[in-house]
N, C-alpha and C positions, 0 to 999 in steps of 0.2 A: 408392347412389352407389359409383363406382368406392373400392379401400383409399389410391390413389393419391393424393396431395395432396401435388403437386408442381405449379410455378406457372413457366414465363419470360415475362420482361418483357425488349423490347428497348429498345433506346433508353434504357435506366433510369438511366446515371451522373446525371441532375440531371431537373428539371419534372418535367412528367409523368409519365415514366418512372419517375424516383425515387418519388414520390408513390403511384405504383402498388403499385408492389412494396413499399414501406413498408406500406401497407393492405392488401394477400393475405397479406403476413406474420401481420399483424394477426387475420386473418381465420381465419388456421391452416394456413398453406400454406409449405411450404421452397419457397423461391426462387429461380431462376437469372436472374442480374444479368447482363445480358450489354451490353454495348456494344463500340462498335470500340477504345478502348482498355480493356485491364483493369484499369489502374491506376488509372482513373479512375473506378472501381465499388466503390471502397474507402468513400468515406463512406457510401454506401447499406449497402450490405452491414453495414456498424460500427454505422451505424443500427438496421439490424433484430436485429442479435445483440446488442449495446446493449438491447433491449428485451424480450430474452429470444427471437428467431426463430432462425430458419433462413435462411443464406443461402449463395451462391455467386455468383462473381466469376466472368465468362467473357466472353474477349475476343474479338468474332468481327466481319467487313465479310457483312453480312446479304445481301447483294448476289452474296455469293460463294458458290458451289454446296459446294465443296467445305468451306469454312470453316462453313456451316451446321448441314452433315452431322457434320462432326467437333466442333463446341458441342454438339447434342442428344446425340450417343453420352456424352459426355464428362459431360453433364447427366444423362441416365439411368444412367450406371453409378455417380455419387457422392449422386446424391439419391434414383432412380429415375423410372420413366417419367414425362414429362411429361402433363399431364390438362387444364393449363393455359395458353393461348399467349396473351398479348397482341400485338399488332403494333404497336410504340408509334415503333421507331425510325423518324426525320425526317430530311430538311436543307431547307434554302429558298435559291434560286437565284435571288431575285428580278430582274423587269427586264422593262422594258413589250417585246411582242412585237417590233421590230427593232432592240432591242438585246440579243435573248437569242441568246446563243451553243447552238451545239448540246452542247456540255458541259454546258454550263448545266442542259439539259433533258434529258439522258441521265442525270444523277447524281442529280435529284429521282427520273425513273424508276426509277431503278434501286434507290434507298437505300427508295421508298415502295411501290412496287408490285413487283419481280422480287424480293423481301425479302419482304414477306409470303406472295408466294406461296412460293418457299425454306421460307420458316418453318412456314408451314401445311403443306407439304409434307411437310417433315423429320417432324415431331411428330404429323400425325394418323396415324401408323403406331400410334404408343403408345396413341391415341384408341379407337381403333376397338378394339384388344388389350382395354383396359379395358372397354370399353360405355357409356365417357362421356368428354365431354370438352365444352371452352368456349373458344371462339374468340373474341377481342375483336380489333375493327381500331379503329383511329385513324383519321378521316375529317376533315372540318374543314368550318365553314360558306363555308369558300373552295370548295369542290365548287360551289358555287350560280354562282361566277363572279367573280375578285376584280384588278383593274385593277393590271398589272405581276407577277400569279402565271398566266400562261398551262402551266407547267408542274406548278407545286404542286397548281394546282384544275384541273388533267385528272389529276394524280395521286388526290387525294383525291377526284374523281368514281369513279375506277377502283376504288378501296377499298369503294368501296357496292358495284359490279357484284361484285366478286370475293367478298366476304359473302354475297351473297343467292345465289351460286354455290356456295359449299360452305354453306350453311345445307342446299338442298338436294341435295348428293349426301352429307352426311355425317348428315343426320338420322335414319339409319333405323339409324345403329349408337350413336347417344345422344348424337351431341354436334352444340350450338346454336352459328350462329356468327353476331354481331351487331356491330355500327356506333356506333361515337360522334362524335358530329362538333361538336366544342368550336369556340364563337365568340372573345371576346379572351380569354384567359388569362394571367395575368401570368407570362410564364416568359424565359429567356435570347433563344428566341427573337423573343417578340412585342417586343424589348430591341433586336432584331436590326433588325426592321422598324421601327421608330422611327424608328433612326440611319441606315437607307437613305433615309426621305424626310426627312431633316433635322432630327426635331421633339425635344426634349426628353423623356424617359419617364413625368414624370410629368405631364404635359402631355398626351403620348399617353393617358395612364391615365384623365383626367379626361371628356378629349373623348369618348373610346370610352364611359365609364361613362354619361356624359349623353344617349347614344344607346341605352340598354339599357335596356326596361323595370322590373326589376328593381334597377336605381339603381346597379351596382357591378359592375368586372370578374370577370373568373371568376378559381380559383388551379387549382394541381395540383389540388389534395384534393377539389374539385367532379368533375373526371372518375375519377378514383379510387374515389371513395363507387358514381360509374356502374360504373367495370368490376366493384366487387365484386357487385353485384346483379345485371348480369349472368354470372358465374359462379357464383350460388350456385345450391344442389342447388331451390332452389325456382322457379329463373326458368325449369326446362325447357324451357316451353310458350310461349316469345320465343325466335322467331331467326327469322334473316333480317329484323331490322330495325335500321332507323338512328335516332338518336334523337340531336336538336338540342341538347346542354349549353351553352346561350350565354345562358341568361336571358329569353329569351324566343321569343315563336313564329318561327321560320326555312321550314323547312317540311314 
């Protein structure tokens, strides 16, 4: 394995993101905490150093070429080269297809898909320098097809395509790049979609769980527990694939 064990996680000030980056700490890995604001990376970050990690605050719009460039440089000169990229940052623009604005669906594109590739872009420079590296995307069981997400779930269909695309043009210099695609997760934004169709959260919480083989929503720490086994030095021989975190079979 590369000496490197250096980890970013976007999207991380809260859910997921936080979640994540709280568990590659865990795991053994200095972390660059990056979301669009940096002030709001402070509790993750206080978290993981709170528990004896390694962290870093870095404020970047994923979306933006030049802000991406200057978070990795920034990232490999205080912690060193990155080896680890999650692709975790989101937003949701929800709205049945003629009421979506093309805002609407330029900013899902833009924050879900022209951001990981940014990301993956920037970072597998480090990748390939090392002879290893691990790619994680964010996908969602909305990829499948989800009534009022016309832009989310073409976003997170794209997220598979782009996976299975640098799985193979980056496998031959060591690094695997794979797909998670989380069903309900209790986080700010499954909070978000509630309060768009009217319903109470925990009310949401219950109807969703009674629909889920396994009897219970998903939290952070169930995709997290995934990213880390897909980063570790043992999962090599897995990439390019997508793998359903929602409790039960998807597809």
């Amino acid at each position: 394995m590369a000496e490197s064990r250096v980890a970013i996680v976007t999207g991380a000030a809260r859910g997921i993101g936080a979640a994540t980056a709280k568990r590659l700490a865990e795991d053994g890995f200095a972390v660059a905490v990056i979301d669009l604001d940096e002030k709001q990376c402070a509790d993750t970050v206080s978290a993981i150093e709170s528990a004896g990690g390694k962290a870093l605050a870095v404020g970047a719009d994923v979306s933006d070429a030049g802000q991406v460039q200057a978070a990795v440089d920034r990232i490999a000169a205080a912690l060193g080269g990155p080896t680890v990229l999650v692709n975790n940052a989101g937003v949701i623009r929800d709205n049945l297809l003629f009421k979506m604005s093309e805002d609407d669906w330029d900013t899902v594109m833009n924050v879900h898909l022209r951001g990981a590739f940014l990301m993956s872009r920037a970072v597998q420079k480090h990748m390939v320098e090392a002879g290893w590296g691990r790619i994680v995307n964010l996908s969602s069981t909305s990829a499948l097809g989800n009534r009022g997400q016309a832009n989310y779930s073409t976003a997170k269909a794209g997220m598979q395509g782009l996976t299975k695309t640098l799985a193979i043009e980056l496998g031959k210099f060591g690094v695997t790049a794979n797909a998670i695609a989380p069903g309900f997760i209790a986080t700010d934004m499954t909070k978000a979609t509630a309060a768009r169709v009217g319903v109470d959260f925990d009310d949401f919480v219950t109807a969703a769980a009674n629909s889920i083989p396994v009897a219970r929503v998903g939290q952070p720490e169930d995709i997290a527990n995934t990213v880390s086994f897909f980063v570790d030095q043992r999962s090599g021989f897995v990439s390019g694939q997508v793998i359903y975190v929602a409790g039960g079979p998807k597809a």
